[in-house]
C-alpha positions in Angstrom: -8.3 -38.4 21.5 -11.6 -38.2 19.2 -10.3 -41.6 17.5 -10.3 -43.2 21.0 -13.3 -41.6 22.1 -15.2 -43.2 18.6 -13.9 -46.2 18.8 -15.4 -46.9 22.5 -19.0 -44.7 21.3 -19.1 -47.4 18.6 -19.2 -50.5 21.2 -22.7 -49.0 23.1 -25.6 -51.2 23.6 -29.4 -50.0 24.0 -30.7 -51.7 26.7 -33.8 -49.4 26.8 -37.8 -49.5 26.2 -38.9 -47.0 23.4 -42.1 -46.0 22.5 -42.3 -43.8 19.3 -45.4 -41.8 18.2 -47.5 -40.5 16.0 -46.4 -39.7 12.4 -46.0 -43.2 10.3 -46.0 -43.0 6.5 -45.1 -44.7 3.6 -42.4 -42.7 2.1 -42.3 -42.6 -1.7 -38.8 -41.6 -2.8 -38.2 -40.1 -5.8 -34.4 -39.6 -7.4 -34.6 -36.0 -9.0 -32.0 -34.8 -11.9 -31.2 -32.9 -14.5 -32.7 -34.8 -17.5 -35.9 -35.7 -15.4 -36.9 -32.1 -14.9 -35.9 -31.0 -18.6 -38.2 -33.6 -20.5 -40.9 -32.4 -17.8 -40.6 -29.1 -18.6 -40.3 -30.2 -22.6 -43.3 -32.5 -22.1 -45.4 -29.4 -20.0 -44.2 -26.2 -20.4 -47.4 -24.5 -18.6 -45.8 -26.3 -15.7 -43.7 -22.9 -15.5 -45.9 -20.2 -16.5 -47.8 -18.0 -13.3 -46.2 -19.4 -10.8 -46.5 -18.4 -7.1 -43.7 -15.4 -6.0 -43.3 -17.4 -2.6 -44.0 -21.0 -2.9 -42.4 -21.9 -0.1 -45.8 -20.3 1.7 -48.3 -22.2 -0.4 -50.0 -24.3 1.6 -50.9 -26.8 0.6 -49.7 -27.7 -2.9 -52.5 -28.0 -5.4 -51.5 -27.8 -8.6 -48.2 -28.6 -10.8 -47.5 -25.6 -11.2 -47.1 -24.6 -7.1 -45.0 -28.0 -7.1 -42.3 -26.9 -9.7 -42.0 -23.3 -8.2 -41.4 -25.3 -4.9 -38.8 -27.6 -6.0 -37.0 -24.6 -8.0 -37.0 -22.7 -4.8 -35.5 -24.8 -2.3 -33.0 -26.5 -4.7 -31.7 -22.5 -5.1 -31.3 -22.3 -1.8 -30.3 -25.4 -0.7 -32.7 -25.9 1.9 -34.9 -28.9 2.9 -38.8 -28.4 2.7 -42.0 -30.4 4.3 -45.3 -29.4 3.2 -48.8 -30.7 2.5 -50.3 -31.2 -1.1 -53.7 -32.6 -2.4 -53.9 -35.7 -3.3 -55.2 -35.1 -6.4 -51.5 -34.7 -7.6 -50.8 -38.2 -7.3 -51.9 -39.0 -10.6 -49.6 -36.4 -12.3 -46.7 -37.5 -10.0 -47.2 -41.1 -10.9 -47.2 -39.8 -14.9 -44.0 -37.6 -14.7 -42.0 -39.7 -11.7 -42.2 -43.7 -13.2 -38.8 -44.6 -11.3 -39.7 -44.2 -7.7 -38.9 -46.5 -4.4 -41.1 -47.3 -1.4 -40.0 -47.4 2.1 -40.8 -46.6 6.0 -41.7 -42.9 6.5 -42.6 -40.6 9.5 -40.5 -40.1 12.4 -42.6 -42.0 14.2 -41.9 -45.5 11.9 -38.6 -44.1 11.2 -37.7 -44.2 15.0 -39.3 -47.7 15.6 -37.8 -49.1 13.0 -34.5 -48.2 13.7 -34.7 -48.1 17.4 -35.9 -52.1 16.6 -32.8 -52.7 14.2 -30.5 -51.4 17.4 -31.5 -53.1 19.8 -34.2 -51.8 22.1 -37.7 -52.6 22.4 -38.9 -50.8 20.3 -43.2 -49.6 20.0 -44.6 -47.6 18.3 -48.1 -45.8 18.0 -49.7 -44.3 15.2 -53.7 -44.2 14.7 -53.6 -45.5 11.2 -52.2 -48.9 10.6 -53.0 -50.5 7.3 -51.8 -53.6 5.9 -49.2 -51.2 3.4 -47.7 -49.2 6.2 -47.4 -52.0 8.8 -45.7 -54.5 6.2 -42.8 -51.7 6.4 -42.5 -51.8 9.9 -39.6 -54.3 11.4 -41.8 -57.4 12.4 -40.2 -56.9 16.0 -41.6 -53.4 16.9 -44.3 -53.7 19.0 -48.2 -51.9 19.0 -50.8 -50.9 21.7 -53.6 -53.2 21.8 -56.4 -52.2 24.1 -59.0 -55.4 24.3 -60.5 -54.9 28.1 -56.9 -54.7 29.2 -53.8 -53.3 27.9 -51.3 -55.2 26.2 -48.5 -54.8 23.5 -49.0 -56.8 20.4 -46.4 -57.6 17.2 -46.9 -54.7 14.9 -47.9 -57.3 12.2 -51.1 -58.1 13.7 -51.8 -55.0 14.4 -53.8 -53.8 11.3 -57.1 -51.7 11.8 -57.7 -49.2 8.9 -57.2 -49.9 5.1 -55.9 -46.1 4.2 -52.1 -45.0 4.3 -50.7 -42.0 4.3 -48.2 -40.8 1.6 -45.1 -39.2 1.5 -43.6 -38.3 -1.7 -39.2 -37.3 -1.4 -37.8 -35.5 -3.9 -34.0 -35.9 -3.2 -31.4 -34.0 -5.2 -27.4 -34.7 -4.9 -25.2 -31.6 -4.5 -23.7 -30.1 -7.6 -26.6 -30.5 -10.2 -27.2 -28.5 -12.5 -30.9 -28.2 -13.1 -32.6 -25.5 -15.9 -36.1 -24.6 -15.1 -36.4 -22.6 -18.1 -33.8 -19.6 -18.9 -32.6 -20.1 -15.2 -30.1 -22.1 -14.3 -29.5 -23.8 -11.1 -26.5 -25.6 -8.9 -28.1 -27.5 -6.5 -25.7 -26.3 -3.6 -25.8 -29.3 -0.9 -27.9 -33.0 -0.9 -31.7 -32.5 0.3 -35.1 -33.1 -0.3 -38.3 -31.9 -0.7 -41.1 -33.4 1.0 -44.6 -33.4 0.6 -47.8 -35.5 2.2 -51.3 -36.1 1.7 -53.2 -36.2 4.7 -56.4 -37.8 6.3 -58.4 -36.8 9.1 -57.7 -40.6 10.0 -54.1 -40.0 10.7 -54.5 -38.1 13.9 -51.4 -36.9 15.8 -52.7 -37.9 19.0 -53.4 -41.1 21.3 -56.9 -42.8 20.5 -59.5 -42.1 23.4 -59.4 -45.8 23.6 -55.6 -45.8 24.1 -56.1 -42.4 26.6 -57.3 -44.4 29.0 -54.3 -46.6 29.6 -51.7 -44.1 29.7 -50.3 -44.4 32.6 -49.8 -48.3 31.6 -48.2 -47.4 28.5 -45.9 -44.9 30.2 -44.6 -47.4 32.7 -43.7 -50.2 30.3 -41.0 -48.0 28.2 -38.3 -45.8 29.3 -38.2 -42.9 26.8 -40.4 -42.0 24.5 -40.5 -39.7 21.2 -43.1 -37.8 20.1 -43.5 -35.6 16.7 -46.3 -34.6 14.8 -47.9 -31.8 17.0 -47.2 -29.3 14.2 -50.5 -30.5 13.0 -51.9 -28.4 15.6 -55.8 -30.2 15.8 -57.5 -33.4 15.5 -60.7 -33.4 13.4 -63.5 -33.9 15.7 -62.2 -34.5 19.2 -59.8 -31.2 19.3 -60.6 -28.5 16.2 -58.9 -25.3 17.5 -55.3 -25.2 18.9 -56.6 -24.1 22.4 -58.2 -27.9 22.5 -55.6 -29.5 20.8 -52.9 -28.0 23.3 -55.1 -29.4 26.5 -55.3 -32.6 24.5 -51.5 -32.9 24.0 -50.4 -31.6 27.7 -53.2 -33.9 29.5 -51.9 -36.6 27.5 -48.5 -36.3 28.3 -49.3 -36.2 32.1 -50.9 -39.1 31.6 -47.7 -40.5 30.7 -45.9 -39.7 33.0 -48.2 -40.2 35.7 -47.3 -44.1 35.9 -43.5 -43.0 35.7 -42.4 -40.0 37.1 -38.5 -40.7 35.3 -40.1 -41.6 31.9 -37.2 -39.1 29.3 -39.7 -37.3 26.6 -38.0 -36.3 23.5 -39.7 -33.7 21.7 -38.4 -33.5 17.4 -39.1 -29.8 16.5 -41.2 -29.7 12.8 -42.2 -26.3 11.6 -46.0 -25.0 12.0 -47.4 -23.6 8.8 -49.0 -20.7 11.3 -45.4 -19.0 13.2 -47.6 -17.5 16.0 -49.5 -20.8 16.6 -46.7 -22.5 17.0 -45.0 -20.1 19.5 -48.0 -20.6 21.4 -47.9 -24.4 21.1 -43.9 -24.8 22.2 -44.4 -22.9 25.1 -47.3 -24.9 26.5 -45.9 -28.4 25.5 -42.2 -27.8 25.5 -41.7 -27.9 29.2 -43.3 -31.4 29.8 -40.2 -32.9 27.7 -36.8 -33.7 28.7 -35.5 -33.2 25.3 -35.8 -31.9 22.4 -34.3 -31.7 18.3 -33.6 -28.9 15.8 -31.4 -28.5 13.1 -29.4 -25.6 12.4 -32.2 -24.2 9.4 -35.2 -25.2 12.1 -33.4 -22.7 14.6 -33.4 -19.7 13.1 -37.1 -19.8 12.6 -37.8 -20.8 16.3 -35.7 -18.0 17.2 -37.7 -15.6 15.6 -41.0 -16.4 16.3 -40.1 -16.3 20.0 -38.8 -12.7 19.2 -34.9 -13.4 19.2 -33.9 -11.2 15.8 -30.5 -10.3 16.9 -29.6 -14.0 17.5 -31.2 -15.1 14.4 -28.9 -12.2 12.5 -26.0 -13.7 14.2 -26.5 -17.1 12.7 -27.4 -16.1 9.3 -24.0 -13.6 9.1 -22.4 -16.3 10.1 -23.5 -19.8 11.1 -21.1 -21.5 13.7 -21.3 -23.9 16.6 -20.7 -20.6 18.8 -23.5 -18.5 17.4 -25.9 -22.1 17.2 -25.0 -22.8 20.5 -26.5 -19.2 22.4 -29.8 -19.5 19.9 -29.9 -23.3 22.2 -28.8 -21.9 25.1 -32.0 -19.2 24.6 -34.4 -21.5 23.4 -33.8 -24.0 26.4 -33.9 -21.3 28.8 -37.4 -20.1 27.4 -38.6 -23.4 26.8 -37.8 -24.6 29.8 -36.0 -28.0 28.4 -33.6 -29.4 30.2 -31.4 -31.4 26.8 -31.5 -30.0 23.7 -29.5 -31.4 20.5 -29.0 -29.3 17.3 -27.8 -31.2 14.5 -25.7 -30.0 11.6 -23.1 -31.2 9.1 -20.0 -32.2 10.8 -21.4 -31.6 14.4 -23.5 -31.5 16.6 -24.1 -28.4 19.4 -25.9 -30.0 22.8 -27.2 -28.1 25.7 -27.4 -29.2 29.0 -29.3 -27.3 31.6 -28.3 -27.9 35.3 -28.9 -30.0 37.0 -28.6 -32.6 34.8 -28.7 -36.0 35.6 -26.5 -37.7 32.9 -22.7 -37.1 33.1 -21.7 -34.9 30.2 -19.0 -37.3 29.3 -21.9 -40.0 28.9 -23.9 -37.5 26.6 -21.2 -36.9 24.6 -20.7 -40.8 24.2 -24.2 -40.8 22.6 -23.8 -38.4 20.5 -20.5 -40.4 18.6 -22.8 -43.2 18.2 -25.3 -41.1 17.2 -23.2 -40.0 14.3 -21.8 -43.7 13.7 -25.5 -45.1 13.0 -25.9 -41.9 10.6 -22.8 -42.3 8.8 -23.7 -46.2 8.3 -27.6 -44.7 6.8 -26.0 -42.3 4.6 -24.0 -44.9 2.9 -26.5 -47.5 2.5 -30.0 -45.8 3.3 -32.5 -47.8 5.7 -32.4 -48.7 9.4 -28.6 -49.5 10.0 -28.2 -52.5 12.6 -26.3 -52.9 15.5 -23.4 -55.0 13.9 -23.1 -52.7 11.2 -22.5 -49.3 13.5 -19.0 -50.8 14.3 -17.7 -49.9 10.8 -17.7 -46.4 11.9 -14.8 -47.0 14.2 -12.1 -45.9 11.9 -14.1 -43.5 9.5 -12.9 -40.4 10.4 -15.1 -37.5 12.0 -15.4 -34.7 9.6 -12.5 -31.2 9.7 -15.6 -29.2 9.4 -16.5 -30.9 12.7 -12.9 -30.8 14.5 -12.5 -27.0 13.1 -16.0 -25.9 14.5 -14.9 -26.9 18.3 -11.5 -25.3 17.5 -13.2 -22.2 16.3 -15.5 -22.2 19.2 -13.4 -22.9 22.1 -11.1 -20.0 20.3 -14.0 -17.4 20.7 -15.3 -18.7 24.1 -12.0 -17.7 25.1 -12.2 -14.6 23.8 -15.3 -13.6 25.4 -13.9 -14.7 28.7 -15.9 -17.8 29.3 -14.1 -20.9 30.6 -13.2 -22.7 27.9 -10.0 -24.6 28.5 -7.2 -26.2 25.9 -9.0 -29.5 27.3 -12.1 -28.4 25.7 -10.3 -29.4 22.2 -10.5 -33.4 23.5 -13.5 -33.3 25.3 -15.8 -31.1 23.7 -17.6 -29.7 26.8 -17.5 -26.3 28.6 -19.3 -26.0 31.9 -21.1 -22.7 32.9 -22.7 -21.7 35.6 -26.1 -23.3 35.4 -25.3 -25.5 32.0 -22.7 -27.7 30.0 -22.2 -27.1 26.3 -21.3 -29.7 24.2 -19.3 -29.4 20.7 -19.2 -32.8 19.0 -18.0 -33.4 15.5 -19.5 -35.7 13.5 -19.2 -38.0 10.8 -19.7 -36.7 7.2 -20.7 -38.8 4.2 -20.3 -37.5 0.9 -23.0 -38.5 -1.9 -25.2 -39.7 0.8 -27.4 -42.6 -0.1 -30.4 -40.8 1.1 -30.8 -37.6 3.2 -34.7 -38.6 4.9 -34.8 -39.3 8.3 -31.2 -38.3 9.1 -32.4 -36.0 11.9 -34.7 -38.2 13.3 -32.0 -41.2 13.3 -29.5 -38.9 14.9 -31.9 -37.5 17.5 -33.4 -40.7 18.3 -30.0 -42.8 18.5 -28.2 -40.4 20.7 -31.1 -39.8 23.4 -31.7 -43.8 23.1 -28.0 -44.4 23.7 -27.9 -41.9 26.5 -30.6 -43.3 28.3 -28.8 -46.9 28.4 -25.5 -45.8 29.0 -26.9 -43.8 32.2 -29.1 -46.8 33.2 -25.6 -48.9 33.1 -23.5 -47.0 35.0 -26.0 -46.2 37.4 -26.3 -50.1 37.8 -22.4 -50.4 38.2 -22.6 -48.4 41.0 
């Protein structure tokens, strides 16, 4: 059934207008192992000495020192990490990491780009575009150009602003052992360490310019998806959160004031400040139809909005069933009407009722969600459209197929409707939602692990949004 079910997801078309803003970067990607970190450590051995007890909460990373304590940290625990540093470690970073690669960064250009190599119409909107950063963008996404009227120009033209923000990605493959001294690590899954430099240039917000036409831009696209509000101000138009909030909500209205069905996807990144962010989701949250979190991202989210007990559940032990009541909370409080966790192997969806897109259709996305991710993990980049067919027959992961098992087993249990069906569809209905199970593809030694959330976010909403437009139209 799941075979069948593939083979059709593989064969969608996005027909759809997509606008993708604000965070564009150019990603520097740098291959970590083993024999890199030793002669580091050989060359610098201060690089280890008074390091922070919780550098995971240094913010932002200043010296070498906080950088190493970092990276040791999360390659421990296996977990993926965004932070900012000063730029004033560039220099050693250039020193130390000689073998590096450049390529589009920010969900924001991430999303273009591949919502470009798909298909759609694809614009994007970043305040900073510099001759570096636009040169990485596919030469058929699109930019805002406000000159008396509104209009959108080729990205390539677009160029106003000579700085570009950095990104430096520190991946790791599972299974490496790296020493940081007398302690030894295995590196327990794929992941990556990220950290930016930043510029009071690169503001995650629309250009006053660009505010006024709003409305314009929101009727000349069909979704649109928006990151980078864990920033939380704008030098000199919106210092304090309070400011930056009425910035962000106005400007959604805005929006959507040109068209009132205009989807809003909303891709969760982490606040440095937990209670500032719980004040933030629940004032911008509700003007989205969607939004993306990962199973890590949850647990956090979860307990700044005051959910311990669910949080427990999920760290005693993380399954679709336990993921899928922190989503059920979190789009209940939130007030979203889609929400799409993503893990390895599958993917948990909520659907709040009434919802507008068939289930069946959602679920459809999803499968060529993971298609277009399994084609990036093996060769890295924006996958095309002709190259999501090879998907077809690549089998979706066991850890996938045993998590709906597992969770149509206790749903059953607990007395909630899940049928035998459930096992070939993937969907329960409740009362006032649907929950969606869908197993995904997993690739092992992934080319890269950056932007994997944002591709399968992005792809699935993009390919819901089409397939709903083309049924509707068949009617």
């Amino acid at each position: 059934m799941w075979k069948e079910l593939l083979k059709q997801a593989v064969k969608t078309k996005l027909n759809c207008r997509v606008l993708a803003g604000f965070n564009a970067n150019v990603d520097v990607v740098i291959k970590l192992n083993a024999a890199t970190i030793a002669k580091i450590i050989e060359r610098e051995p201060q690089v280890l000495v008074n390091a922070p007890e919780n550098p995971t909460a240094v913010w932002p990373i200043k010296t070498n020192v906080e950088f190493m304590a970092l990276l040791q940290e999360c390659i421990k625990v296996g977990k993926s990490y965004y932070g900012v540093m000063d730029s004033s470690l560039s220099d050693w970073f250039n020193q130390v990491f000689p073998e590096r690669a450049e390529a589009m960064g920010g969900q924001a250009g991430i999303i273009a780009n591949q919502m470009a190599a798909l298909g759609a119409t694809s614009c994007v909107y970043c305040p900073v575009l510099s001759p570096k950063q636009a040169a990485h963008f596919d030469e058929r996404v699109f930019y805002p150009k406000v000159n008396g009227k509104f209009a959108w120009i080729p990205i390539r033209t677009a160029v106003n602003d000579q700085w570009t923000k950095l990104n430096y990605i520190f991946e790791y493959p599972k299974g490496t052992i790296f020493k940081f001294g007398d302690q030894e690590i295995i590196s327990p899954r794929a992941n990556r360490v990220i950290l930016g430099t930043r510029n009071p240039k690169a503001a995650m917000g629309f250009d006053p310019v660009i505010e006024a036409h709003l409305a314009e831009v929101g009727q000349s696209v069909d979704l649109a998806f928006m990151a980078g509000y864990h920033h939380g101000r704008i030098e000199g138009r919106a210092e304090t959160l309070a400011e930056y909030i009425d910035l962000s909500v106005n400007d959604l209205k805005r929006l959507k004031s040109g068209n009132p069905n205009l989807k809003l996807h909303l891709e969760y990144v982490p606040m440095p400040n937990a209670a500032d962010e719980v004040i933030l989701m629940r004032e911008i949250a509700p003007l989205f139809t969607s939004f993306g979190i990962n199973e890590n991202e949850i647990r956090r989210l979860l307990d700044e909005l005051g959910h311990p007990d669910l949080v427990a559940e999920i760290v005693k032990k993380e399954r679709a069933f336990s993921l899928y009541q922190g989503v059920l909370q979190i789009a209940r409080e939130l007030k979203v009407s889609r929400i799409q966790l993503h893990n390895l192997g599958y993917y948990v969806v909520v659907l709040m009722k009434p919802y507008d897109v068939d289930p069946a259709v959602v679920r459809q996305a999803c499968l060529f969600a993971s298609a277009v991710n399994g084609v990036k993990a093996m060769q890295g980049g924006a996958v095309p459209l002709e190259d999501v067919a090879r998907m077809a027959d690549y089998p979706l992961s066991e850890i996938g197929l045993e998590q709906l098992k597992a969770f149509a087993s206790e749903a059953k249990r607990l007395g909630l409707p899940a049928t035998d069906e459930m096992l070939d569809t993937g969907i329960m209905e409740m009362d006032d939602h649907w929950v969606l199970v869908v197993p995904a593809h997993v690739i092992p030694n992934p080319v890269s692990t950056v932007g994997m959330g944002d591709t399968v976010s992005s792809s699935a909403y993009a390919a819901e949004v089409s397939l709903a437009a083309v049924k509707s139209c068949n009617c």
